[in-house]
BALOBA-1460 file (C-alpha; in Angstrom, 3 decimals):
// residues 96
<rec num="1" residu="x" x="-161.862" y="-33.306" z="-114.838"/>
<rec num="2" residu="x" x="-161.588" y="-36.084" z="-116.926"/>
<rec num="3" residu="x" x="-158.632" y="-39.029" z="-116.837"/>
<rec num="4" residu="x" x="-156.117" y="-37.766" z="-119.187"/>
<rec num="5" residu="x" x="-156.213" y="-34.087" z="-116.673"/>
<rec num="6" residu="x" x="-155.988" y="-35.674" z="-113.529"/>
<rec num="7" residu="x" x="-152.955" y="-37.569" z="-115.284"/>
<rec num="8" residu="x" x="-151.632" y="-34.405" z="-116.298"/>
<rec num="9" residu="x" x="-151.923" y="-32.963" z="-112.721"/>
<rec num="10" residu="x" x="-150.473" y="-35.888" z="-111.087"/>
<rec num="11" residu="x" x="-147.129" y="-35.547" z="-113.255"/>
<rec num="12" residu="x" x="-146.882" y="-32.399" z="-112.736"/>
<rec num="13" residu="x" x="-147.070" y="-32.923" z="-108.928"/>
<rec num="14" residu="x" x="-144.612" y="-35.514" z="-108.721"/>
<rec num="15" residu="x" x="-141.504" y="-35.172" z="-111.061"/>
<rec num="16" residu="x" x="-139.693" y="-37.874" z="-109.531"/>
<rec num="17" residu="x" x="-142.443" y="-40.153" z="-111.557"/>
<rec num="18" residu="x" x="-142.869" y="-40.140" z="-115.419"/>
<rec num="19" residu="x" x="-145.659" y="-39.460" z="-117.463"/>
<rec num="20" residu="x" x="-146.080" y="-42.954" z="-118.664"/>
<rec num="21" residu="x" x="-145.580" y="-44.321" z="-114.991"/>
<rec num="22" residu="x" x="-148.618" y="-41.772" z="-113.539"/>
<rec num="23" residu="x" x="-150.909" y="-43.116" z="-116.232"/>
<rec num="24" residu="x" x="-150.232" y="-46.932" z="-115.749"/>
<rec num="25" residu="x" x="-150.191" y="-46.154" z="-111.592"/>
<rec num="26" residu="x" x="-154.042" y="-44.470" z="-112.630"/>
<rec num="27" residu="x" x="-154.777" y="-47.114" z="-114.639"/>
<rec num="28" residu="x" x="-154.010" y="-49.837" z="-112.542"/>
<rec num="29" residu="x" x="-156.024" y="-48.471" z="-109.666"/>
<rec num="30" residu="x" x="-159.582" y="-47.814" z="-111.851"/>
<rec num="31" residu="x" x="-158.848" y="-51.215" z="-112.856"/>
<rec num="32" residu="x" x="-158.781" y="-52.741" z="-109.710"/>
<rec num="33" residu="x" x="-161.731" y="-50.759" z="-108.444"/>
<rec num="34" residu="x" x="-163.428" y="-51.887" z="-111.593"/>
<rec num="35" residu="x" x="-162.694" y="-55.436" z="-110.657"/>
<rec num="36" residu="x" x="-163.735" y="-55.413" z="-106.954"/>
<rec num="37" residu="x" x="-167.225" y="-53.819" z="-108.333"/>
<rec num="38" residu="x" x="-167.541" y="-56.456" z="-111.077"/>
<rec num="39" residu="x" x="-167.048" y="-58.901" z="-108.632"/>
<rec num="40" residu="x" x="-170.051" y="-57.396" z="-106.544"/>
<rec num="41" residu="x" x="-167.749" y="-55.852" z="-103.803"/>
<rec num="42" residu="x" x="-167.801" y="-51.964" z="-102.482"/>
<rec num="43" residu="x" x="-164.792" y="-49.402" z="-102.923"/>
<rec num="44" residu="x" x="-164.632" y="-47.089" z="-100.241"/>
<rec num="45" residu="x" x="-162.047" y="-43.963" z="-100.123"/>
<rec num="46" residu="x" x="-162.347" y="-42.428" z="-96.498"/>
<rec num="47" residu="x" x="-163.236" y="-39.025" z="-96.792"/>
<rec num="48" residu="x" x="-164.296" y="-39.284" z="-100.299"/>
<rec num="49" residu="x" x="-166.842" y="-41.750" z="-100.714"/>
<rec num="50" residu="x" x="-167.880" y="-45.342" z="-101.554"/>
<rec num="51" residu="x" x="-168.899" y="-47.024" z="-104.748"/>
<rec num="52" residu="x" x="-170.864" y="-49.745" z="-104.755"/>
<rec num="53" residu="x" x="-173.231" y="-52.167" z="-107.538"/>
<rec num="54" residu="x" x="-176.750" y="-51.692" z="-106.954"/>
<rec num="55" residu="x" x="-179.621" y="-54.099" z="-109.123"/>
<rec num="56" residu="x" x="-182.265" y="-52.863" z="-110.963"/>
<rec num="57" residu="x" x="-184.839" y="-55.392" z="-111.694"/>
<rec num="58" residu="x" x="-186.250" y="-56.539" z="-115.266"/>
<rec num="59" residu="x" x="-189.209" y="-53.949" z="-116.348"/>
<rec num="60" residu="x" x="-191.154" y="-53.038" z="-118.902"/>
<rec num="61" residu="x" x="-190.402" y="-49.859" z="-120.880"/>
<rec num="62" residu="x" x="-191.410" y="-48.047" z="-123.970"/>
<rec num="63" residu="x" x="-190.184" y="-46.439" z="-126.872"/>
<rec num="64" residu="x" x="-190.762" y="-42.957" z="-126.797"/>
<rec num="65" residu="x" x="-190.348" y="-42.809" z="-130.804"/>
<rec num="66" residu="x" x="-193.052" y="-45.572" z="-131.640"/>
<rec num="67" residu="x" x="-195.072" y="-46.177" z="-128.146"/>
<rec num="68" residu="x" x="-194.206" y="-49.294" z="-128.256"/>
<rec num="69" residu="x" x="-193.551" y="-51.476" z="-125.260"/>
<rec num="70" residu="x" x="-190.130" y="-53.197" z="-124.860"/>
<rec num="71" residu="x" x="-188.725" y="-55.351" z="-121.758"/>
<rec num="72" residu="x" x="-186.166" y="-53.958" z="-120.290"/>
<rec num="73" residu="x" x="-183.811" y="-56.452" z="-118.700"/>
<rec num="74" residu="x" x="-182.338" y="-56.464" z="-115.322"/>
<rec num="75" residu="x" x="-178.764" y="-54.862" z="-114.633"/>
<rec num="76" residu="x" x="-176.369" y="-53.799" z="-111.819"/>
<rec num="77" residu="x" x="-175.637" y="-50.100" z="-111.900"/>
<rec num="78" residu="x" x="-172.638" y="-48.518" z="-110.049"/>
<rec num="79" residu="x" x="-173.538" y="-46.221" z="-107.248"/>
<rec num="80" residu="x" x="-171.560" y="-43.380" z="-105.624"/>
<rec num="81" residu="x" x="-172.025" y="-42.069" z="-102.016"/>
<rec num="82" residu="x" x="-170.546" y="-39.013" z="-101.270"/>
<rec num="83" residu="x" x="-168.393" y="-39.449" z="-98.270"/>
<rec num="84" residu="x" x="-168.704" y="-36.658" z="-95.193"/>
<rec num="85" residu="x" x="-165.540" y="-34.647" z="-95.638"/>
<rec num="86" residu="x" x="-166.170" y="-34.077" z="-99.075"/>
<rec num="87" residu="x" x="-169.716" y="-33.265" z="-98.564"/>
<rec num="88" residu="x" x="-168.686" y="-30.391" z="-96.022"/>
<rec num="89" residu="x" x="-165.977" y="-29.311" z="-98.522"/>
<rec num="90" residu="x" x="-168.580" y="-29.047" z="-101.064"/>
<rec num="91" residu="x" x="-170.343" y="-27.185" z="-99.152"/>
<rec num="92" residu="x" x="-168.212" y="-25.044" z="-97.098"/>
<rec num="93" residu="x" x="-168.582" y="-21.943" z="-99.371"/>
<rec num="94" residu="x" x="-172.080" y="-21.555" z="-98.244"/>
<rec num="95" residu="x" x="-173.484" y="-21.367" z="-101.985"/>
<rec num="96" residu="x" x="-175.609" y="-24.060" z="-101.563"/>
């Protein structure tokens, strides 16, 4: 699902709210969850899961084109773990 569905979904489920005021509500809260991870902090939705920033140190990589080595600088990466409910509704069916 990507934003502009779950948008669409959200509208659908609740009339009493316009289409423009779903997308800002959306909006507003991936902002804020963008902010509290920029700011190094962890987002945590009980019974979904928690994002948080991990660091990946500086390293030295290489270009698969040429073989040629190039530094790789360090970054923060977001992280997402699963929370329990949605792990056991995941797998619930039994397919795994």
């Amino acid at each position: 699902m990507i934003k502009s569905e779950m948008i669409e979904k959200l509208a659908a489920e609740n009339t009493h709210l316009t289409h423009a005021e779903v997308e800002r509500l959306v909006n507003v809260i991936l902002g804020k969850m963008t902010d509290a991870l920029s700011e190094g902090g962890r987002v945590e939705l009980r019974g979904f899961g928690a994002f948080s920033v991990r660091s990946r140190p500086a390293r030295q990589g290489r270009n698969p084109r040429t073989g040629e080595t190039v530094d790789v600088p360090a970054k923060a990466v977001p992280f997402f773990k699963s929370g329990k409910e949605l792990r056991e509704r995941l797998n619930a069916s039994g397919d795994a």
